[in-house]
C-alpha positions as CSV (number, residue, x, y, z in Angstrom):
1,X,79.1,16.6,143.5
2,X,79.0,18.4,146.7
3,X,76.1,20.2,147.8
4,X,78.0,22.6,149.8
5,X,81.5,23.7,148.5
6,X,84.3,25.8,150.9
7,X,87.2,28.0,149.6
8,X,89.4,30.1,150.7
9,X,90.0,33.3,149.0
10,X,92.6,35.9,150.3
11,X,94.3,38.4,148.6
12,X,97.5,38.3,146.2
13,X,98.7,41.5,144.6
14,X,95.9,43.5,145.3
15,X,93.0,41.1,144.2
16,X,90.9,38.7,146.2
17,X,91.4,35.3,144.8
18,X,91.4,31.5,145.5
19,X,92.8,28.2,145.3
20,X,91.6,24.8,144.9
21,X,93.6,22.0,143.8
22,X,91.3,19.6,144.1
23,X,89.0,21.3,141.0
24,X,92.5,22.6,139.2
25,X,92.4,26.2,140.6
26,X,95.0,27.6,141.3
27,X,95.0,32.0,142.5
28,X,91.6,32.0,140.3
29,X,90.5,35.6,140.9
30,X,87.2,37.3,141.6
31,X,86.8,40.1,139.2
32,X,83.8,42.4,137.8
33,X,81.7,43.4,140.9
34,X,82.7,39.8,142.8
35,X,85.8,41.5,144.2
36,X,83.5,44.5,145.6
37,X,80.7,42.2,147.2
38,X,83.8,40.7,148.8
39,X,85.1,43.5,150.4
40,X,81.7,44.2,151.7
41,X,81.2,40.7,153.2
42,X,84.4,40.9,155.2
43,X,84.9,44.4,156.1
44,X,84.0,43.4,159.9
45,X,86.2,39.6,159.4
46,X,89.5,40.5,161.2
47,X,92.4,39.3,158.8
48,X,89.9,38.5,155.9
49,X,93.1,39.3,153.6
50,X,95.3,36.6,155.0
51,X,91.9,34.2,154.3
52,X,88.4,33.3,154.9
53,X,86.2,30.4,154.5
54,X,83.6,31.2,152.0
55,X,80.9,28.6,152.4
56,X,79.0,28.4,149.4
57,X,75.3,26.1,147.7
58,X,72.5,26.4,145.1
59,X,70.3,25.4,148.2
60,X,70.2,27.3,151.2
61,X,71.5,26.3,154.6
62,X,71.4,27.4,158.2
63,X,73.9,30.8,158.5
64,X,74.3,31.8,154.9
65,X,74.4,35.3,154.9
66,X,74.0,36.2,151.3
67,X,71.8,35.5,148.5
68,X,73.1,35.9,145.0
69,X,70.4,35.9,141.8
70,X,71.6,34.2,138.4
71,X,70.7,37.4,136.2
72,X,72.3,36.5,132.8
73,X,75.4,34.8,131.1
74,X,78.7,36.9,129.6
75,X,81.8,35.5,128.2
76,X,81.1,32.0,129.3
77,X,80.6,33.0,133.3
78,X,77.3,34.0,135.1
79,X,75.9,37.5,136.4
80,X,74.9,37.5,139.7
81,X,72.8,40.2,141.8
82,X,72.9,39.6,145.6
83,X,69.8,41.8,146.5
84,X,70.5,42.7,150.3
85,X,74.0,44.3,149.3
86,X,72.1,46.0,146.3
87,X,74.9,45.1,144.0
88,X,76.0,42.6,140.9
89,X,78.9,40.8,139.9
90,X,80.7,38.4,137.7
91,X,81.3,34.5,138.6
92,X,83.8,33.2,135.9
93,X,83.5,29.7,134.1
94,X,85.6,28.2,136.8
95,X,81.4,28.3,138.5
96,X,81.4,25.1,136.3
97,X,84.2,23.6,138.5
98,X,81.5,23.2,141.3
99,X,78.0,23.1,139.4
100,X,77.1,21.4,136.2
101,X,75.1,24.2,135.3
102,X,74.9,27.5,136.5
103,X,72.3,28.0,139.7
104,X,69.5,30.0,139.7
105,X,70.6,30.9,143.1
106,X,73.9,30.8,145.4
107,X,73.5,31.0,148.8
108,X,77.3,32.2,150.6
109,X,78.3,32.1,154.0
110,X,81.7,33.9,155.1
111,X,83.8,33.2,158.2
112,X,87.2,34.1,159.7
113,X,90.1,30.9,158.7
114,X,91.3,29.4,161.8
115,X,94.7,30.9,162.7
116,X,97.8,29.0,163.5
């Protein structure tokens, strides 16, 4: 497994989601507090709704900009609270698509997608 995974969510009807065909995802969304910390991370990325790279590790690396604590498990997915946004959210099973076991920590980096 990687150590440090990329995606790139954008939004589709409303919701910020991703796809990653390599793992079997395909418009998997972000839902239950996710979505909000989201908005939050891109509200200065210019066209963050067309796509962004969200760099993401259980280890951190040079840039991230975000540290989310593993708070407890629900309905098969993970509760995170990312302390210098002062807020919690969801992270669905598909977590397990990129960790064998949920991390105590996720360290998440966000940048603008190149633009054609």
């Amino acid at each position: 497994m990687n150590a440090i995974h990329v995606i790139v969510p954008y939004r589709y009807h409303g919701m910020w989601v991703f796809d990653d065909p390599r793992v079997g995802l395909d418009k998997e969304p972000f839902v239950s507090g996710a979505d909000t910390m989201i908005d939050r991370v891109t509200a200065d990325l210019p066209h963050a709704e067309e796509g962004f790279r969200m760099i993401f590790s259980a280890t951190p690396f040079p840039g991230y900009m975000v540290k989310l604590v593993r708070r407890r498990e629900e309905f098969g997915g993970n509760w995170y609270y990312a302390p210098d946004l002062e807020m919690e959210g969801w992270l669905c099973p598909a977590l397990f698509r990129y960790f064998e076991a949920a991390p105590e920590e996720i360290y998440v980096q966000v940048q603008p997608k190149e633009r054609k």
